[in-house]
Backbone bond lengths (Angstrom), bond angles and torsions (degrees), N, CA, C in turn:
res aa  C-N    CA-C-N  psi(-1)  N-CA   C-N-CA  omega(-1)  CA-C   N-CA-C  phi
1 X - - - 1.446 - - 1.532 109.00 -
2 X 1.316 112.90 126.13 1.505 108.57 176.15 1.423 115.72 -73.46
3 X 1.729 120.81 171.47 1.317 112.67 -170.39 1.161 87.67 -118.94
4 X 1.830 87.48 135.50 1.953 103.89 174.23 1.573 90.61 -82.19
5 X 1.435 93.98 112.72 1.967 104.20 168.77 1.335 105.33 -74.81
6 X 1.372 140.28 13.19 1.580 131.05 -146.03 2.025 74.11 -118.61
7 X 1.007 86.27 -53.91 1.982 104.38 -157.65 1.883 96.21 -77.92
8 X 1.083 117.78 -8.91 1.601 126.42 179.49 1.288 106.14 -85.34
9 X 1.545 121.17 -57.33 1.180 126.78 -163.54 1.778 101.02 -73.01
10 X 1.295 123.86 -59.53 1.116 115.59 170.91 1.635 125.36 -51.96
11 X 0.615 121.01 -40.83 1.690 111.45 159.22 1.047 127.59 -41.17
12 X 1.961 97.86 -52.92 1.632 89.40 174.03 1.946 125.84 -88.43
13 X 1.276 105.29 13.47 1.238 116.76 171.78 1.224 102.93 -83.72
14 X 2.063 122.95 -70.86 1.408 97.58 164.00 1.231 151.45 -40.11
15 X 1.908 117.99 -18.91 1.214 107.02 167.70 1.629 151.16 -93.38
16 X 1.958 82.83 21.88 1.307 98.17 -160.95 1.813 116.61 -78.51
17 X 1.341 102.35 156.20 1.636 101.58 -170.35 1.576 97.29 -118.25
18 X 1.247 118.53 119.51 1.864 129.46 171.00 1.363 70.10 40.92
19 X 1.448 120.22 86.92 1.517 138.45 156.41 1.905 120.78 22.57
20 X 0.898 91.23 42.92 1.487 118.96 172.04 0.924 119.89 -137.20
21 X 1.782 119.31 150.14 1.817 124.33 -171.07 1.819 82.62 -108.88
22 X 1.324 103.90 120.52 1.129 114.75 154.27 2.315 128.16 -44.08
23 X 0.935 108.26 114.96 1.838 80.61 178.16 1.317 122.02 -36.97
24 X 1.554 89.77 -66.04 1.685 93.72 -177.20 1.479 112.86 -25.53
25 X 1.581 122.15 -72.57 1.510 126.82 178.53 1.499 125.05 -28.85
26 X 1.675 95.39 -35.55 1.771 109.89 -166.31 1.368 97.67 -69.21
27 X 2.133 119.09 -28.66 1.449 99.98 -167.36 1.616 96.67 -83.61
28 X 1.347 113.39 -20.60 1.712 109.89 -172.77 1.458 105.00 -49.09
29 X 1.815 102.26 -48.46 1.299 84.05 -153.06 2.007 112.86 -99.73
30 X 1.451 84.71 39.76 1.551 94.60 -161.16 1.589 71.72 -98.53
31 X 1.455 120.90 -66.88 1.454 136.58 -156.72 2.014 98.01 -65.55
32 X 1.214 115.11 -36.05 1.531 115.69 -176.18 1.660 104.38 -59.52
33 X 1.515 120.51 -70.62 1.346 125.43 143.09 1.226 160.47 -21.72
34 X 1.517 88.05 -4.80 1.631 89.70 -165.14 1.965 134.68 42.33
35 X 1.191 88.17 26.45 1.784 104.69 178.73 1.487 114.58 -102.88
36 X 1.592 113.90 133.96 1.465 102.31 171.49 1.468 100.46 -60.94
37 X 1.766 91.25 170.01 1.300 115.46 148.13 0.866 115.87 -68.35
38 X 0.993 158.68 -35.76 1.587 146.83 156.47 1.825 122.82 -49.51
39 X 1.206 115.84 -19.42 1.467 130.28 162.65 1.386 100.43 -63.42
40 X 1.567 123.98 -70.46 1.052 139.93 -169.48 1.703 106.65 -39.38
41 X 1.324 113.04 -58.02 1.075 113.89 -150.74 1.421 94.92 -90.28
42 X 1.092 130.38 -34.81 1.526 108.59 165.32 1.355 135.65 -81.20
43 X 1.666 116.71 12.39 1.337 118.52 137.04 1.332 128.91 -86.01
44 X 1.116 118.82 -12.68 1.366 109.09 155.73 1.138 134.75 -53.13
45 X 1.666 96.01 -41.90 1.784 124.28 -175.67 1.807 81.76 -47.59
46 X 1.435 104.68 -56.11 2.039 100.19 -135.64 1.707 89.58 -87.58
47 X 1.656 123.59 -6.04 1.524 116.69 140.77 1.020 150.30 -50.87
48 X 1.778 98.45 -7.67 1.477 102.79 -135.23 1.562 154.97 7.59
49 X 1.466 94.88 54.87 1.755 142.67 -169.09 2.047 99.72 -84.65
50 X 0.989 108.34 102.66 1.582 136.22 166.94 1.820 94.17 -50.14
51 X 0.783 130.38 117.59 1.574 113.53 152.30 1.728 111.11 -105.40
52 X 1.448 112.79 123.36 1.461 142.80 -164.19 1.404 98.30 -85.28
53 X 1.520 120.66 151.55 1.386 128.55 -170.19 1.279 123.32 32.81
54 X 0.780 143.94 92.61 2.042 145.77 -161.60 1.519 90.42 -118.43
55 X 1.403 91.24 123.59 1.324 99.45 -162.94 2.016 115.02 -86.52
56 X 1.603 95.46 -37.21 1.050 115.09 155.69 1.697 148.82 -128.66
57 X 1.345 93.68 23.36 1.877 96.75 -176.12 1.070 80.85 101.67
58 X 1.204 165.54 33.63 1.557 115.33 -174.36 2.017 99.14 -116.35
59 X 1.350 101.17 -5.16 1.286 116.57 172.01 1.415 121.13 -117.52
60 X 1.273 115.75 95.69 1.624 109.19 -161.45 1.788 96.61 -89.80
């Protein structure tokens, strides 16, 4: 399934906390989406979106 980047980015804009994506959220909305974590985290990159508490590396 391809990823709607339109419907990705806004999600993770709404879920941001004092302009940060929480981890926890990143796996919600990895698992809500059906998107890796690795999708996730490199729209953040091209957001330039911080992801806060990383629970395991998996968001450098």
């Amino acid at each position: 399934m391809a990823i709607d980047e339109k419907k990705l980015e806004e999600t993770i804009r709404a879920s941001l906390v004092n302009g940060k994506l929480p981890c926890p959220v990143a796996f919600k909305i990895s698992k809500d989406l059906d998107v890796s974590t690795k999708a996730i985290g490199e729209m953040a990159n091209k957001l330039e979106i911080k992801i806060a508490n990383c629970q395991l590396g998996c968001f450098p």
